[in-house]
LUMDRENDO-705587 format. One record per residue (C-alpha): residue number from 1; chain; x, y, z. Coordinates in steps of 0.5 Angstrom, whole numbers, plus 500, padded with zeros to 3 digits. Example, Ala and Ser with C-alpha at 12.3 -4.5 7.8 and 13.67 -1.06 7.14 Angstrom:
2
> 1; A; 525; 491; 516
> 2; A; 527; 498; 514
//
This chain:
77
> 1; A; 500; 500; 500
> 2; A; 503; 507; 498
> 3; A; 502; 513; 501
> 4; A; 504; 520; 500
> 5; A; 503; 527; 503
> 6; A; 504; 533; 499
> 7; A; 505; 538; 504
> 8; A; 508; 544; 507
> 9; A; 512; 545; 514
> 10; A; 507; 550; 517
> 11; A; 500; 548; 514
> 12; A; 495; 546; 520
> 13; A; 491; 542; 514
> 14; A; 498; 538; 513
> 15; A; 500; 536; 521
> 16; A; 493; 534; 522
> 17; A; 493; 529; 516
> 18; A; 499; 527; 519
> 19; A; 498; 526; 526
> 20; A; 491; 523; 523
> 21; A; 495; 517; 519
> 22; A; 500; 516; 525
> 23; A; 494; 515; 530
> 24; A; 492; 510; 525
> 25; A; 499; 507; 523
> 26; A; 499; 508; 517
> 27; A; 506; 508; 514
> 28; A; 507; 515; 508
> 29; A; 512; 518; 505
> 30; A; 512; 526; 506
> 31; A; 513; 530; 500
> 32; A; 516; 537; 504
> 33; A; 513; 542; 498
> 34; A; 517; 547; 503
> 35; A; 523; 545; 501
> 36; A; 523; 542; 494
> 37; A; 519; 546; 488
> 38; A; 519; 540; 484
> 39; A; 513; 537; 489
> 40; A; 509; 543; 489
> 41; A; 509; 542; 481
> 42; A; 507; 535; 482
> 43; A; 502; 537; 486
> 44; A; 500; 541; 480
> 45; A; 500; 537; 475
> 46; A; 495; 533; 479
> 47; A; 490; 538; 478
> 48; A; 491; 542; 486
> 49; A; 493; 549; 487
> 50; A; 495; 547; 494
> 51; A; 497; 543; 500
> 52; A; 495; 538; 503
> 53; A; 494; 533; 497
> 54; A; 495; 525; 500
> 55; A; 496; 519; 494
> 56; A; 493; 512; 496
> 57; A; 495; 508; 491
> 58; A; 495; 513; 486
> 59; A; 489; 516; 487
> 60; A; 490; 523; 489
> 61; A; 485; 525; 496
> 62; A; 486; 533; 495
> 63; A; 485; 537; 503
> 64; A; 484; 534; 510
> 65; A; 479; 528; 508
> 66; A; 481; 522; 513
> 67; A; 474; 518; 511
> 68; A; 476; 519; 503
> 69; A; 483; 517; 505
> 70; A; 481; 511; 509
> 71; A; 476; 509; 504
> 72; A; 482; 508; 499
> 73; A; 486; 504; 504
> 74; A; 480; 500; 506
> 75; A; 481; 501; 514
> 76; A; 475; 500; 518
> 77; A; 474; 507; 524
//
């Protein structure tokens, strides 16, 4: 199962969706758009104008949606 976060260090959205995760253990992969242009741009290219952008499987989940995120993992609450 893939995982990643498109996020930015001081986005209140970005460490919710994380804290979230870590609550439920699922494993991802964070991509700092902070510190590295070229994940803003991939954040783009999917359709988004910003961050958080959480990828399941490459199915990208726009904004803090822990039901739309779960339902991708197939997690029960």
């Amino acid at each position: 199962m893939a995982v990643i976060v498109y996020s930015r260090p001081h986005c209140i959205e970005c460490n919710v969706l994380k804290r979230f995760l870590n609550d439920y253990k699922i494993e991802y992969e964070v991509k700092d758009c902070g510190t590295h242009p070229e994940y803003l741009e991939e954040v783009k290219q999917m359709g988004f104008l910003g961050v958080p952008v959480t990828v399941v499987n490459g199915k990208a989940i726009h904004g803090l949606q822990p039901e739309a995120i779960l339902d991708a993992l197939k997690v029960e609450e």
